[in-house]
Backbone as CSV, one residue per row, in Angstrom:
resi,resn,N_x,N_y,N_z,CA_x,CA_y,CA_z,C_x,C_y,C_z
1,UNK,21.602,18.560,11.009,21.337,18.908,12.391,20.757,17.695,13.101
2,UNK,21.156,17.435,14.293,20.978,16.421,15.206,19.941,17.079,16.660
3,UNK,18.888,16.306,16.710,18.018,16.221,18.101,18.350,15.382,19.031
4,UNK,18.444,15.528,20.585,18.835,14.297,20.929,17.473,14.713,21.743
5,UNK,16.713,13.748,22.336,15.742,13.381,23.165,15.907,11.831,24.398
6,UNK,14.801,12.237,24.952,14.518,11.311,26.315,13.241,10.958,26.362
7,UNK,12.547,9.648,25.845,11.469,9.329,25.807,11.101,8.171,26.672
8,UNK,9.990,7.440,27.079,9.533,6.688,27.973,9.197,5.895,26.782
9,UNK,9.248,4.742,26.444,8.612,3.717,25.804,7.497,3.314,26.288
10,UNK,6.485,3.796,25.276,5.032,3.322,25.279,4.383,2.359,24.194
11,UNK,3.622,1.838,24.564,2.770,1.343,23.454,1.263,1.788,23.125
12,UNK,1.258,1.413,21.390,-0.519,1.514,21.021,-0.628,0.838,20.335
13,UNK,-1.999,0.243,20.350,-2.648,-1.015,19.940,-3.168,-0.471,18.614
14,UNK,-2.610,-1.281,17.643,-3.638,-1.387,16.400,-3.950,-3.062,16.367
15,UNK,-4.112,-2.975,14.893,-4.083,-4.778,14.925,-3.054,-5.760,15.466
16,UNK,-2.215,-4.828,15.833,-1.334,-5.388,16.862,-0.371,-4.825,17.525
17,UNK,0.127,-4.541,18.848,1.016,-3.785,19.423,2.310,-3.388,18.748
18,UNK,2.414,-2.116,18.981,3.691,-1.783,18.660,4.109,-0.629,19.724
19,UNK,5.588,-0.189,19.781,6.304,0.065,20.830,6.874,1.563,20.156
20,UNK,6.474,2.688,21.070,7.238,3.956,20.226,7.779,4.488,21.577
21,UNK,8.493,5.582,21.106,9.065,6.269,21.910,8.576,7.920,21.527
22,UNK,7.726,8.634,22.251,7.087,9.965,22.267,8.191,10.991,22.274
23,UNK,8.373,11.602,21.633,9.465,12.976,21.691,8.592,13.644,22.204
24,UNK,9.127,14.756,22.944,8.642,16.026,23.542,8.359,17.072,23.032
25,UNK,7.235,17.592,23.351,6.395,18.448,22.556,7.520,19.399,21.757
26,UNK,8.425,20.413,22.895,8.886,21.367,22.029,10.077,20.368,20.686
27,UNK,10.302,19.756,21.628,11.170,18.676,20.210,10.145,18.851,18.684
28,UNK,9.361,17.930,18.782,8.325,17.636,17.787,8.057,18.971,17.191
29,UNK,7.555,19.975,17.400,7.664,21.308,17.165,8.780,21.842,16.418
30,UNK,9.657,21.911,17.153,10.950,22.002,16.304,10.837,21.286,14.915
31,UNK,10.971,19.816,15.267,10.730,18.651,13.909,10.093,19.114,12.675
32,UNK,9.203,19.505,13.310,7.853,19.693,12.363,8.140,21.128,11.268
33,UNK,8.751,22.139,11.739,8.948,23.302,11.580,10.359,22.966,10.400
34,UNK,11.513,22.476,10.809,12.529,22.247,10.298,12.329,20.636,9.198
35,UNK,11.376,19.974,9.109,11.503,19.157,8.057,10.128,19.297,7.442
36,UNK,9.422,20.247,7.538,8.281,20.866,6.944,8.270,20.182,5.593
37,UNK,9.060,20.229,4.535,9.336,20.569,3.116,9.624,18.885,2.735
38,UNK,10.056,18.050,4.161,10.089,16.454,3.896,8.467,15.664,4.350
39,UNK,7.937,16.162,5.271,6.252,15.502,5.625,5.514,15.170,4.173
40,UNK,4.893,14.261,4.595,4.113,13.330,3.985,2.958,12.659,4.381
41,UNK,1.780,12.958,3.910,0.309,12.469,4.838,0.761,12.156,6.326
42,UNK,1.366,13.909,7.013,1.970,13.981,7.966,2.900,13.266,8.838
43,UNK,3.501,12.553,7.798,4.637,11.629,8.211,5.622,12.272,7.876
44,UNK,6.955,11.860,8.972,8.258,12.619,9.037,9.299,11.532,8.945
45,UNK,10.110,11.670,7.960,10.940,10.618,7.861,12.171,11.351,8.381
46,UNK,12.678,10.269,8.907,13.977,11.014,9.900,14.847,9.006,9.931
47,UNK,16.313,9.887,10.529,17.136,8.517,10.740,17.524,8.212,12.131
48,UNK,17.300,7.528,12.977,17.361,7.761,14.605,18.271,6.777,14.887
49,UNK,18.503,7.070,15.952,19.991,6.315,16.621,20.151,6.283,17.755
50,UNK,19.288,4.773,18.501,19.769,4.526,20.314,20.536,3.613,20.442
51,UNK,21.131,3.839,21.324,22.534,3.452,21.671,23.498,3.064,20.154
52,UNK,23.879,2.028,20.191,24.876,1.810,18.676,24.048,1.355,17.485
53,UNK,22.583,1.672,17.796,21.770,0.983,16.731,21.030,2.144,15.904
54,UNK,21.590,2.464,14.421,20.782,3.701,13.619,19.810,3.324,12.502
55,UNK,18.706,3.412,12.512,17.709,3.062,11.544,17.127,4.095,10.692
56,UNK,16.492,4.077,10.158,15.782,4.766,9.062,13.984,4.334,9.386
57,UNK,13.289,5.434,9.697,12.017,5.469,10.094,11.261,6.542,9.551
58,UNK,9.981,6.369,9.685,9.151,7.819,9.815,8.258,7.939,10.703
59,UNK,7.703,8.844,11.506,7.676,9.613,12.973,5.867,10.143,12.202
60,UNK,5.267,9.994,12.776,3.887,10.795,12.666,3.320,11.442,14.225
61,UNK,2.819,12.447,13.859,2.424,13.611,15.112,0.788,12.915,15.898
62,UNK,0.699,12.994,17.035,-0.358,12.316,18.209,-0.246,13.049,19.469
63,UNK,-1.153,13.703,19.660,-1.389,14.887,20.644,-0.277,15.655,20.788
64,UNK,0.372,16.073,19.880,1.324,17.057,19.938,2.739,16.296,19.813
65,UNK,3.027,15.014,19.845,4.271,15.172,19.982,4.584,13.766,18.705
66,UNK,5.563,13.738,18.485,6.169,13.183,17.067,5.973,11.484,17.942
67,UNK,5.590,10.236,17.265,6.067,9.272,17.543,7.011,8.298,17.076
68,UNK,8.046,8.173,17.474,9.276,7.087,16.810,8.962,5.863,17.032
69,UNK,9.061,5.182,16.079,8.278,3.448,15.799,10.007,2.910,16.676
70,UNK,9.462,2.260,16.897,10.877,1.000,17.702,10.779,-0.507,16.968
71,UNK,11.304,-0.217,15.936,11.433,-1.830,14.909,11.723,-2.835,15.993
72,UNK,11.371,-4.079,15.824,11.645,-4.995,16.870,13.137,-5.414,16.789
73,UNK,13.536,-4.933,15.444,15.024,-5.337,15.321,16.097,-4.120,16.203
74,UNK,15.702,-3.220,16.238,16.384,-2.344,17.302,15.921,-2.127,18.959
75,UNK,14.851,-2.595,18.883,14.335,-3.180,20.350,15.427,-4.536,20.898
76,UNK,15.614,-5.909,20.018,15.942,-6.550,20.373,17.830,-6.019,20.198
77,UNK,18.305,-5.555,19.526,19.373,-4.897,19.715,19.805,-4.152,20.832
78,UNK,18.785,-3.361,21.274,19.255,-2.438,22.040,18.909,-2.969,23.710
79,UNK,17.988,-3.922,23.439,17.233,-4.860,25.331,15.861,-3.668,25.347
80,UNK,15.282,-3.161,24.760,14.120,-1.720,25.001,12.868,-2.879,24.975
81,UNK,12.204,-2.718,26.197,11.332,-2.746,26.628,10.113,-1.768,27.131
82,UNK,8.527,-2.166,26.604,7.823,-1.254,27.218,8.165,-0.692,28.446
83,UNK,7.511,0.633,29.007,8.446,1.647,30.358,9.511,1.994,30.507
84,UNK,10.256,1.518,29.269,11.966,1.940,29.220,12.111,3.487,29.925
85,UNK,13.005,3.917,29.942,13.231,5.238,29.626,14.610,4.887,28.853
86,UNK,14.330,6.217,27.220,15.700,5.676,26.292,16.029,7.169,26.220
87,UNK,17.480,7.206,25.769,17.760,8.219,25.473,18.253,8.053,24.122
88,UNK,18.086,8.907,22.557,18.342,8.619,21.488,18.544,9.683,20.408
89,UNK,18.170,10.115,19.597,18.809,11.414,18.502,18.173,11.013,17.192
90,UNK,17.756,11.662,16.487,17.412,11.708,15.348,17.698,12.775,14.255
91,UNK,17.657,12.789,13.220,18.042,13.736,11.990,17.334,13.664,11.001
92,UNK,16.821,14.613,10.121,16.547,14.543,8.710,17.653,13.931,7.576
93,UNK,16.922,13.108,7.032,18.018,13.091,5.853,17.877,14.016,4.890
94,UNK,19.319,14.070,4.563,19.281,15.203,3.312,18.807,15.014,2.191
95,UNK,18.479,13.475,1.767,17.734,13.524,0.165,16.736,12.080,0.594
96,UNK,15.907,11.964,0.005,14.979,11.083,0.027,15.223,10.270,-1.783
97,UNK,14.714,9.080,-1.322,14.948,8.310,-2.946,13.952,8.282,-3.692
């Protein structure tokens, strides 16, 4: 099963910036509910895909809504810049290694 979402590219500061894209609450909800049985010290591994670029990530929950990491290698692939607005899709994988 496939999600597609519309997120605003934001950033948060740890030891050093990084760039996510916030899914929407009822999204994340959904997420959370349907890959229950894959979480991990509340991490969600999922495979996402903006524009022609599909990666392999994991998504952790922040005031309600799932956050998708933006590797700099699919940032610079795709032109995504902080304030973007992206549109993109994600999935569970079916087996983990």
């Amino acid at each position: 099963m496939e999600w597609q979402f519309e997120a605003e590219v934001v950033e948060w500061r740890g030891p050093a910036p990084y760039l996510f894209a916030p899914l929407p609450k009822q999204l994340s909800a959904e997420l959370k509910e349907a890959g229950r049985h894959l979480m991990y010290w509340g991490q969600l591994p999922v495979i996402a895909t903006i524009g022609s670029t599909e990666f392999n990530t994991a998504m952790w929950p922040k005031d309600g809504h799932f956050l998708l990491p933006l590797k700099a290698a699919v940032r610079r692939a795709e032109g995504i810049s902080l304030g973007d607005c992206l549109t993109g899709k994600v999935r569970l994988p079916e087996d983990l290694p």
